[in-house]
VEXGU-966387 format. One line per field, with one value per residue (C-alpha): x, y, z; residue in one letter; residue number from 1. Coordinates in steps of 0.25 Angstrom, whole numbers, plus 5000, padded with zeros to 4 digits. Example, Ala and Ser with C-alpha at 12.3 -4.5 7.8 and 13.67 -1.06 7.14 Angstrom:
BEGIN
u	5049 5055
v	4982 4996
w	5031 5029
res	a s
n	1 2
END
This chain:
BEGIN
u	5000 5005 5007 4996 4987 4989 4986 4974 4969 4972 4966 4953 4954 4954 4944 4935 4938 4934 4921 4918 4919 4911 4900 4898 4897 4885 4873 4864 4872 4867 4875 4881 4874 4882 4878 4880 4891 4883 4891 4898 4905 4907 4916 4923 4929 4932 4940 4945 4952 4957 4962 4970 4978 4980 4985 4996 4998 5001 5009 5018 5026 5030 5039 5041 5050 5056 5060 5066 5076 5079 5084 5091 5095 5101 5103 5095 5087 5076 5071 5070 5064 5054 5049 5049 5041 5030 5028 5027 5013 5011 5010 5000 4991 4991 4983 4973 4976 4970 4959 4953 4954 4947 4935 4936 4931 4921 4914 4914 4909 4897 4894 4894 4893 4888 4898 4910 4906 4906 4920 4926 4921 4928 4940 4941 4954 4958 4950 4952 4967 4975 4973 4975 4986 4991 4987 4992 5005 5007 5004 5014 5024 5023 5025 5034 5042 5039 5043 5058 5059 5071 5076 5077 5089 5104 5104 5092 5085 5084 5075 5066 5064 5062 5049 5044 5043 5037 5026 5026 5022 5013 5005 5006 5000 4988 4985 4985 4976 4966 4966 4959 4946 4946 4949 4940 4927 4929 4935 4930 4934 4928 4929 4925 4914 4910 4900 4909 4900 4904 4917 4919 4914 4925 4935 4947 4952 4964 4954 4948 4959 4966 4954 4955 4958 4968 4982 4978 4973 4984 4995 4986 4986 4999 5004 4993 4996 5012 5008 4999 5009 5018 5010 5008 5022 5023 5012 5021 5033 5024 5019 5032 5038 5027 5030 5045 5054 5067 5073 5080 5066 5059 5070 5066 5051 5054 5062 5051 5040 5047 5047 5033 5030 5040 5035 5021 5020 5030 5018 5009 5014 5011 4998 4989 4995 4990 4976 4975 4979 4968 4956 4961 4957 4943 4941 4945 4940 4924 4924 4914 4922 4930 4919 4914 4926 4931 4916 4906 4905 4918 4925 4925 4931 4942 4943 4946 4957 4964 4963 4970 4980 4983 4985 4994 5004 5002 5007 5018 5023 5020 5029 5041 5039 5040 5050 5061 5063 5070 5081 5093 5097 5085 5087 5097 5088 5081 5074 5074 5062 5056 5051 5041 5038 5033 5028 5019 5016 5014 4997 4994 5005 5001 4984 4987 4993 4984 4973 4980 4985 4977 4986 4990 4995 5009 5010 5006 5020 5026 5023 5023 5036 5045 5038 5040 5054 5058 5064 5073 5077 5077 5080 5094 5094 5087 5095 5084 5079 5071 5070 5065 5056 5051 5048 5041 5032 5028 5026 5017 5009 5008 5002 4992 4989 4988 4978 4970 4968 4966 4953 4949 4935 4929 4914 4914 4902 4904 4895 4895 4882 4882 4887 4884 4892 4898 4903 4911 4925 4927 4929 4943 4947 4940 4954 4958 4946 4949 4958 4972 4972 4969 4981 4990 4987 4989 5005 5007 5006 5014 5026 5027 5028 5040 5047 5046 5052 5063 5066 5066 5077 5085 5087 5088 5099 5104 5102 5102 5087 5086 5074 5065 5067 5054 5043 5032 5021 5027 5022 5007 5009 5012 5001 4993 4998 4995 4982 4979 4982 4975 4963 4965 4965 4953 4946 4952 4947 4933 4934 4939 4925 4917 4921 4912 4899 4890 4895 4905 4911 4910 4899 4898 4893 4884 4881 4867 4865 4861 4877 4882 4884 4895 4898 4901 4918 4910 4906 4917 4929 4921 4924 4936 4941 4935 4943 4957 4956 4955 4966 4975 4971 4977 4988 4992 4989 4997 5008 5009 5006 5018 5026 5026 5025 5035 5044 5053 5057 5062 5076 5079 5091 5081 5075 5087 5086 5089 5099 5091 5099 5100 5097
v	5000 5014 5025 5033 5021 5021 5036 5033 5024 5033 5044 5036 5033 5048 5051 5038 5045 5060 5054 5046 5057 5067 5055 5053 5068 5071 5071 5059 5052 5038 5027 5016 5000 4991 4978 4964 4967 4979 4993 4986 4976 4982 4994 4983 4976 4990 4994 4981 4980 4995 4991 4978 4988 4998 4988 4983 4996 5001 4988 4987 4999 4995 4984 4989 5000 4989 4981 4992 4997 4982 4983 4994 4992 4978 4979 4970 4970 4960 4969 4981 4972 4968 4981 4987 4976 4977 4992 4991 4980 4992 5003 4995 4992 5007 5010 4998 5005 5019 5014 5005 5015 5025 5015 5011 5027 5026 5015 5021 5033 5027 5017 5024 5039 5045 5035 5039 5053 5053 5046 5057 5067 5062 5059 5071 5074 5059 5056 5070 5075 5064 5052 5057 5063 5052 5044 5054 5053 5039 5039 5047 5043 5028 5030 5037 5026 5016 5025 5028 5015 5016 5028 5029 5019 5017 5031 5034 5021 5027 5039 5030 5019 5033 5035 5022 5025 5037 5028 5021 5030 5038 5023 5021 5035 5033 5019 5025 5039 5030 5020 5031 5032 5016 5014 5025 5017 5005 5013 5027 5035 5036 5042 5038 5047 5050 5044 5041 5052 5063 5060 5058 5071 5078 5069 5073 5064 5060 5055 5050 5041 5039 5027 5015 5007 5018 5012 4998 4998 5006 4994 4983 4988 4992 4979 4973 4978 4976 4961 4962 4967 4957 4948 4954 4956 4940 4938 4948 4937 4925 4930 4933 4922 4914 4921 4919 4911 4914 4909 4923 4929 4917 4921 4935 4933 4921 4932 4944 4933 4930 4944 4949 4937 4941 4956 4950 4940 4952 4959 4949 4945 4960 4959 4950 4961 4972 4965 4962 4976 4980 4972 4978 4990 4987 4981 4991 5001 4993 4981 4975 4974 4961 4952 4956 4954 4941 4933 4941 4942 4945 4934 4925 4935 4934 4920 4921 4933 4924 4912 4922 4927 4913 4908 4920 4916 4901 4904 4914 4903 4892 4902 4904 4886 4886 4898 4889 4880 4892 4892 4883 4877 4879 4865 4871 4881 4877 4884 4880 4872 4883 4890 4878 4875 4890 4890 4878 4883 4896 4898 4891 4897 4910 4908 4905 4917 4927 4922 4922 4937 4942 4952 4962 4958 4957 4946 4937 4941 4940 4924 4924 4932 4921 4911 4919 4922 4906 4901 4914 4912 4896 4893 4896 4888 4876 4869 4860 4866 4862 4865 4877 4870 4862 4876 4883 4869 4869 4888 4882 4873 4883 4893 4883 4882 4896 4898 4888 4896 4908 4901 4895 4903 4903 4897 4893 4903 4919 4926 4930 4920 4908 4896 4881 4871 4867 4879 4885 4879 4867 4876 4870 4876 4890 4898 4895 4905 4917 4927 4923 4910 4919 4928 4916 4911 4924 4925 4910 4914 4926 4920 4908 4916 4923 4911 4904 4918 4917 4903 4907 4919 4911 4899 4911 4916 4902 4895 4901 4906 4902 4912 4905 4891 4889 4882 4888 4887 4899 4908 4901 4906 4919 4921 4918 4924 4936 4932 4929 4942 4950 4942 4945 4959 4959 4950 4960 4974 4967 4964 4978 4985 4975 4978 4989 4981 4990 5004 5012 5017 5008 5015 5027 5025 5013 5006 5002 4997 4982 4981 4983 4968 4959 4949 4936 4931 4923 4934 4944 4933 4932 4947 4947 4938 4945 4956 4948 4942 4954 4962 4950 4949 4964 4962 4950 4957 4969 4961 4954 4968 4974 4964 4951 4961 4967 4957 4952 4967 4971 4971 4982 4980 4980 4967 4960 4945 4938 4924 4913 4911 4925 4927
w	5000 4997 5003 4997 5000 5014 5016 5008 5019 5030 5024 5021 5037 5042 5031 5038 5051 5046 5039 5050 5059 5051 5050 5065 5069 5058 5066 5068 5062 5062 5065 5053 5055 5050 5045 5049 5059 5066 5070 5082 5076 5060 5071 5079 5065 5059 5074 5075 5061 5064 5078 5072 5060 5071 5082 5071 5068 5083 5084 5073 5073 5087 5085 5071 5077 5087 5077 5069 5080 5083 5069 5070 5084 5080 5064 5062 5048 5053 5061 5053 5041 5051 5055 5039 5036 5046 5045 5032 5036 5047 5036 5027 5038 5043 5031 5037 5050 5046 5037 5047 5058 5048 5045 5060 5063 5054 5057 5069 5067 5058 5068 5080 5078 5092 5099 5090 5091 5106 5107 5098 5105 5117 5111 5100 5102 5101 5088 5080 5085 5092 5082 5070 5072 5077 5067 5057 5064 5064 5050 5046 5055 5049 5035 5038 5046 5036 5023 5032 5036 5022 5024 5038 5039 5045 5054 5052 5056 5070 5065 5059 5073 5080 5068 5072 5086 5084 5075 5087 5097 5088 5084 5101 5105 5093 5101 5115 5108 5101 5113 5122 5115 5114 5127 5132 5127 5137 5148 5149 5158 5172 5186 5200 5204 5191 5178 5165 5158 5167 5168 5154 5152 5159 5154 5146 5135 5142 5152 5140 5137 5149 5153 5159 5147 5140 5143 5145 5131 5125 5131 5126 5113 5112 5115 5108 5095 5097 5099 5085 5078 5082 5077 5063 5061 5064 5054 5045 5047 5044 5032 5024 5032 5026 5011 5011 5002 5007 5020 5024 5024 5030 5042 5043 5043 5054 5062 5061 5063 5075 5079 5077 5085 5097 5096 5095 5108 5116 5116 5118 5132 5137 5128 5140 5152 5143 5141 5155 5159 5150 5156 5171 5166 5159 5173 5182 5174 5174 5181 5173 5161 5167 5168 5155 5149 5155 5162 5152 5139 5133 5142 5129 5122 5132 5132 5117 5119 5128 5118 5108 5117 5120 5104 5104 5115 5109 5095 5099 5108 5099 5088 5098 5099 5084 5084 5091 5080 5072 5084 5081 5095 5101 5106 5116 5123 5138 5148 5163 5167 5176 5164 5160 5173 5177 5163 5167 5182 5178 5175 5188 5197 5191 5191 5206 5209 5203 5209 5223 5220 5208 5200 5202 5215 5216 5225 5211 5205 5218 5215 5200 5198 5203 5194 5182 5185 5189 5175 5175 5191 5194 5178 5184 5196 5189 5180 5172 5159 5147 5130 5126 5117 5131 5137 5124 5124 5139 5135 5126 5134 5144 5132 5131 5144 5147 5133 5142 5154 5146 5138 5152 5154 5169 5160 5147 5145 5142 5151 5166 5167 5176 5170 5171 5180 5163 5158 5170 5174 5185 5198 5198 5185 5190 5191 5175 5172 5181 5181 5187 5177 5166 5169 5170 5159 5151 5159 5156 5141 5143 5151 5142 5130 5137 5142 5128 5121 5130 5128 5111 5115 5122 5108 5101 5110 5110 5098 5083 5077 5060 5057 5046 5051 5059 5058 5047 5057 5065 5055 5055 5070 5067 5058 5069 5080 5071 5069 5084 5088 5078 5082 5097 5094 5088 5100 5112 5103 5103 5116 5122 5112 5119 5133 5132 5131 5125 5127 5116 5128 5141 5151 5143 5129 5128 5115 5116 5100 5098 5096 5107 5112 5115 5104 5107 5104 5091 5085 5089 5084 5070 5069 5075 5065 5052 5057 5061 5047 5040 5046 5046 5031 5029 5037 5029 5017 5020 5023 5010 5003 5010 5013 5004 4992 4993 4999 4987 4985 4998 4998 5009 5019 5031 5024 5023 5023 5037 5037 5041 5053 5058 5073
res	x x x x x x x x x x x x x x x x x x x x x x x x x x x x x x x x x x x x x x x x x x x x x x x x x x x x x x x x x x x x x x x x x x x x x x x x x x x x x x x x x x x x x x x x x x x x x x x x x x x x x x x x x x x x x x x x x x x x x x x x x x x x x x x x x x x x x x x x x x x x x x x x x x x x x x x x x x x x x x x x x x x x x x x x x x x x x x x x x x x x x x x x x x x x x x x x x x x x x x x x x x x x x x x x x x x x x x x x x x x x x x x x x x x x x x x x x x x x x x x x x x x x x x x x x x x x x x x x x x x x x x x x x x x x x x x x x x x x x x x x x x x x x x x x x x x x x x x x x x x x x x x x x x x x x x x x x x x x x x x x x x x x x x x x x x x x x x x x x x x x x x x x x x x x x x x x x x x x x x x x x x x x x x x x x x x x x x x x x x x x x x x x x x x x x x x x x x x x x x x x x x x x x x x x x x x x x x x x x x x x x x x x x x x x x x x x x x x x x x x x x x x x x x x x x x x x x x x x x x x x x x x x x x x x x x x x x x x x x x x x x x x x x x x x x x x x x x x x x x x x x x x x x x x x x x x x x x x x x x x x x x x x x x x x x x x x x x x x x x x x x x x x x x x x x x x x x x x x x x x x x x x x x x x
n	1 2 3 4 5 6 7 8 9 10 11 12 13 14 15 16 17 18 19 20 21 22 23 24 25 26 27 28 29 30 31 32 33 34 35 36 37 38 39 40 41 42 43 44 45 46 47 48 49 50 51 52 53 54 55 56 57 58 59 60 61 62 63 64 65 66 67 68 69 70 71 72 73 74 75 76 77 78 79 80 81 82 83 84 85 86 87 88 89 90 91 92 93 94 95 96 97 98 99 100 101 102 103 104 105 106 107 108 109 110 111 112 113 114 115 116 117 118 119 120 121 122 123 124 125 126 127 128 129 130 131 132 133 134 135 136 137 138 139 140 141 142 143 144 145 146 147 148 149 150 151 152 153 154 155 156 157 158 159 160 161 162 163 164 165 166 167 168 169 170 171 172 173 174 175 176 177 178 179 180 181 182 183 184 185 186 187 188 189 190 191 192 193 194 195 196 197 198 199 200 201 202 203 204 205 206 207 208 209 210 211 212 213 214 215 216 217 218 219 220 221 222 223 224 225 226 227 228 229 230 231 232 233 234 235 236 237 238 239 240 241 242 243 244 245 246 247 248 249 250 251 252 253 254 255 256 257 258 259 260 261 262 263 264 265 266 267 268 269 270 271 272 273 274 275 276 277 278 279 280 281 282 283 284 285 286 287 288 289 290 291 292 293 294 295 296 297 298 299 300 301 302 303 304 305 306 307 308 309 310 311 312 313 314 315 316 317 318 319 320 321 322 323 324 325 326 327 328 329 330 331 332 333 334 335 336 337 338 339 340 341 342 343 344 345 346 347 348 349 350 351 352 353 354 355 356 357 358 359 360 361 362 363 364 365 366 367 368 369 370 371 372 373 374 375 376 377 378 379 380 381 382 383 384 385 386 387 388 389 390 391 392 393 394 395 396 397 398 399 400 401 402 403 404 405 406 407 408 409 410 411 412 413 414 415 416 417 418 419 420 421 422 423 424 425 426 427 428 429 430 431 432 433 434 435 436 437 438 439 440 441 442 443 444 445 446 447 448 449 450 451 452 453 454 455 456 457 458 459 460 461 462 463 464 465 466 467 468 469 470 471 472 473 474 475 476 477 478 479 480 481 482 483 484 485 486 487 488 489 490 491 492 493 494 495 496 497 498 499 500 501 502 503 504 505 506 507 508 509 510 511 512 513 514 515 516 517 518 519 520 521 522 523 524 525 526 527 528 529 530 531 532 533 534 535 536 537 538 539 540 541 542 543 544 545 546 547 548 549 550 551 552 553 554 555 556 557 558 559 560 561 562 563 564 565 566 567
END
């Protein structure tokens, strides 16, 4: 796509927006039915398709410009190949970026005019000042980073890292900005004393945007969309891995899947604190929220994230398992056996604890601390050890059995209702269903998925890594790690619009159209499906536009072919 193309696009979206804008403020003006899918669902694709394009686009640029000074730092051309290749996906899927967020505004606006006209009047500056300049900013500052990427070399590579993180912080301060007003419709702001209407009346817009579910949000997302594209930039590697015929470019598409992946599953292992930290502050700020989200009608919702969430960990494990046959000597790599043992002890030690003393009570890591750090401390003392690939079986294992606990319901019913002797839990098995378990499960993924990492960096430290000798399934598990968290994306944004039931803003602006209900998973996953599909159908489509396309024709120093048995 040119250049001229893609300003096309954006200028379509502001024009959308300014329409839009114009259409909503006529008076009486009536709102748009749409058919089959109803006003509801037809705006929850259109955001939700906008919020998958914006999240890679927040995400990308982040360990883009890592990469990058990696390459410089270390003169290393892997990395700087890596991060041309996905910015030039990045720019591409801007212009989706833009033209989504433009029809997202609209639909809207013709949907939902009172509402839309209420919010912007409540965040004017936001909406008419703050983000598009912002938006114009980032613009500008990412062509520009892409179309210096060549010139901006040797000396002055340093001038053009410095762009990059200025892209970055501008993309950063755009998420936390537009964040506000989202945020602001689950959380509104309140006061002790005082109804949310009257308060909201004296309210300035830092108030505004300063709610309960401001900064959570802003760190979930962040790290959310890090993680994604992570992902992508795996799903970038499997595809031309996938696609090449020589063995020095299988080598360098097995190194950069294998860093997307790394980038990818770093996130994810700060990605379930985020989440958690999140839900506190739905439930401090309304206590009702909690059991509508975990016992009521959105509790199976959350028995699906956590299935997702655990097929992520599976696969990224299952891809470092797969990952070790690439590594010369790898036979020669062991681990003490206090690591499978803790590894194995570890959900029932830890369920025990938190229930005794819930977090955040300090006397549970006073107990758990030692635990954690056993392998480091004994492992010294204790001179039995086992293979590497005995420890990254029993981690898998243990992924399994920790997915288990996770889909462990306390009734297999979704609703607060009492249920029959038959689909409730044997009282013995009680504890696997409530919170403690939950959170043990959720660690017992993370620390296993650290332990098996550090198990593949110490055969790479001590045996000799062939990139493009491993097993074809590994890009199969790429493809779907992408997929996977694509797909969670798109179930946790339906599930943050659903936590306000049937208001547009919780407690303040109810919804009482026929609408206003909450869908069952069946028929949410249908439409979250449609929408993963399409967007992965773009992606992959812009990745062979600007990538495959193009491939026989670069020749660039920062491409430069990687020996097979580089390190």
């Amino acid at each position: 796509m040119k250049t001229w193309q893609r300003s096309l696009m954006a200028l379509i979206a502001l024009l959308a927006l300014f329409g839009g804008a114009a259409y909503a403020q006529a008076p009486g003006t009536p709102p748009v039915e749409f058919p089959y899918t109803g006003n509801r669902t037809a705006l929850w694709i259109v955001a939700q398709r906008h919020i998958l394009f914006a999240g890679f686009i927040l995400g990308a640029p982040i360990f883009v410009v890592i990469s990058e000074w990696l390459g410089y730092r270390k003169q290393d051309p892997r990395y700087d190949r890596l991060a041309k290749e996905v910015t030039k996906v990045t720019v591409i899927l801007y212009s989706m970026t833009a033209l989504t967020g433009g029809l997202f505004i609209f639909v809207l606006l013709a949907t939902y005019p009172q509402f839309t006209t209420w919010l912007i009047n409540h965040f004017f500056i936001v909406f008419a000042v703050i983000y598009p300049l912002l938006f114009i900013g980032e613009t500008f500052v990412l062509y520009m980073y892409f179309y210096t990427w060549d010139a901006w070399k040797g000396n002055k590579k340093a001038r053009h890292i410095a762009l990059g993180v200025l892209l970055n912080l501008i993309g950063s301060i755009t998420l936390f900005v537009i964040d506000g007003p989202t945020s602001f419709m689950n959380t509104p702001v309140k006061a002790e004393g005082v109804s949310p209407v009257e308060f909201l009346a004296t309210a300035s817009i830092w108030d505004k945007m300063f709610n309960y579910s401001w900064m959570p949000l802003n760190m979930h997302r962040l790290v959310g969309n890090v993680t994604f594209g992570g992902f992508v930039a795996g799903l970038i590697a499997a595809y031309m891995y996938m696609g090449s015929t020589k063995d020095e470019e299988r080598a360098y598409y097995d190194w950069m899947g294998f860093v997307g992946n790394m980038i990818g599953v770093g996130a994810l292992l700060f990605l379930p604190f985020m989440g958690y930290l999140l839900a506190y502050e739905l439930c401090d700020y309304d206590a009702s929220i909690c059991p509508y989200m975990m016992a009521d009608q959105l509790s199976m919702f959350f028995e699906m994230q956590g299935a997702m969430i655990g097929l992520i960990f599976l696969a990224s494990n299952y891809y470092i398992w797969l990952s070790m046959k690439r590594i010369e000597g790898v036979e020669k790599v062991r681990m003490t056996i206090i690591a499978p043992i803790v590894m194995i002890a570890l959900p029932l030690v830890m369920t025990k604890v938190l229930t005794d003393y819930p977090a955040p009570d300090p006397k549970s890591l006073m107990f758990l601390l030692p635990m954690l750090l056993a392998p480091a401390i004994l492992g010294r003392f204790i001179p039995i050890t086992v293979s590497s690939r005995t420890v990254i079986k029993i981690g898998f294992l243990m992924v399994v059995v920790g997915n288990a606990i996770w889909l462990t319901p306390h009734g297999f019913a979704p609703t607060g209702a009492k249920l029959v002797a038959e689909l409730e839990l044997p009282s013995d098995w009680n504890f696997l269903a409530l919170m403690p378990a939950k959170n043990s499960a959720a660690f017992t993924l993370v620390f296993v998925t650290v332990v098996n990492y550090i198990i593949y960096n110490r055969a790479v430290t001590q045996g000799t890594i062939v990139w493009g000798k491993i097993d074809y399934a590994s890009q199969f598990v790429l493809i779907f790690l992408a997929f996977s968290a694509i797909w969670t994306m798109g179930l946790m944004g339906a599930v943050r619009s659903l936590l306000r039931k049937y208001f547009h803003t919780y407690n303040l602006l109810p919804d009482f159209t026929a609408e206003s209900f909450t869908p069952t998973l069946a028929y949410s996953a249908w439409y979250i499906t449609g929408i993963t599909v399409v967007f992965y159908a773009v992606v992959s489509f812009a990745i062979l536009v600007t990538l495959r396309a193009s491939h026989p024709k670069e020749h660039a120093p920062e491409g430069s072919p990687v020996p097979a048995g580089a390190k």
